[in-house]
N, C-alpha and C positions, 0 to 999 in steps of 0.2 A: 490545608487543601483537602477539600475529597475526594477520592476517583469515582467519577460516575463511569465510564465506560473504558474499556482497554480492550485492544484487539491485536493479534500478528496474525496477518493474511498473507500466505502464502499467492501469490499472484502465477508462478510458473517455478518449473527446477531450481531456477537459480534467483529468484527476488522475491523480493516479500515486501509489506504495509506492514508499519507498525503503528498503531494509534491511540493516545490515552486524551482522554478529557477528565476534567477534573474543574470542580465547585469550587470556585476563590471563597475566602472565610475574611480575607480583607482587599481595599482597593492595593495593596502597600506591592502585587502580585503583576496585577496586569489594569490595564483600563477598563475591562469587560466583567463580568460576574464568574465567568469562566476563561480557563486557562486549556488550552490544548498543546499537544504535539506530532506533527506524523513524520515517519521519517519512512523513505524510499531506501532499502538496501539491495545490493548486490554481489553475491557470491563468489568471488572472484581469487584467483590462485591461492585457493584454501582459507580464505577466511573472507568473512562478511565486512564488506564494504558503507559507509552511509554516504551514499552518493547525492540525495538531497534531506533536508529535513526543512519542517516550515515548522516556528511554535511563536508563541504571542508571551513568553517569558521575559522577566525583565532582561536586559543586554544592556551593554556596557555604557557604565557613568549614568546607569539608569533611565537609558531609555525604555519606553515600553510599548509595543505595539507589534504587531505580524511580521513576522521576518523569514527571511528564504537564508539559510546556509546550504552553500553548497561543495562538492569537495573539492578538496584541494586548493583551499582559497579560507581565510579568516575574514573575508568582507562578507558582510549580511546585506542583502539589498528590503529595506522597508517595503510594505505595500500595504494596502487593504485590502482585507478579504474574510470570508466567513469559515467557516470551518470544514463544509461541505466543497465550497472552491480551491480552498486548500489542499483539500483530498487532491483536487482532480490535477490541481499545478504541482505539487509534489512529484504525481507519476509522471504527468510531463517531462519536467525539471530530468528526473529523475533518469528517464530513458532517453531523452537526447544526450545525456553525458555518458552515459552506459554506450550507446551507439560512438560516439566519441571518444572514445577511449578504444573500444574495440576496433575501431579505424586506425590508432596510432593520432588522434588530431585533436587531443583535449590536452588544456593548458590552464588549466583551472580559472579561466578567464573568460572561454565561449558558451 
């Protein structure tokens, strides 16, 4: 793989974008010619949190395709999406569990 672009975006005090794309060099990687990641962190009683990440990496028993991790949970939910939609569901993703947690009402399940 190559990296074409990487980024960490500070979005406020305590969160941040992280972003890498990267050039597949074979299919054996992902189903697309490229391979992303972004992942949504947050700052939380002294260390950084990854409260969502979305990446098109291969996952388990060799599936491949877009996939939502999110914390506190080992199940990925599949979808389709682009890399730029990704972006925007990640922060989504990302600050409803942030909000949820900070309520006391995430269960790694909503």
């Amino acid at each position: 793989m190559k990296l074409i672009f990487s980024s960490d975006k500070r979005l406020s005090e305590d969160t941040r974008m992280m972003k890498r794309l990267y050039r597949a060099e074979s299919s054996d990687y992902a189903t697309e010619s490229f391979i992303f990641a972004l992942q949504y962190l947050w700052f939380h009683e002294d260390k950084w949190l990854e409260l969502a990440r979305i990446d098109n990496y291969e996952h388990e028993k060799g599936r491949i395709g877009v996939h939502i991790h999110k914390f506190g949970t080992h199940f990925v939910e599949f979808r389709e999406m682009s890399f730029t939609e990704a972006e925007q569901f990640a922060l989504a993703v990302g600050e409803k569990i942030k909000q949820k947690i900070l309520l006391g009402d995430y269960d790694g399940k909503n």
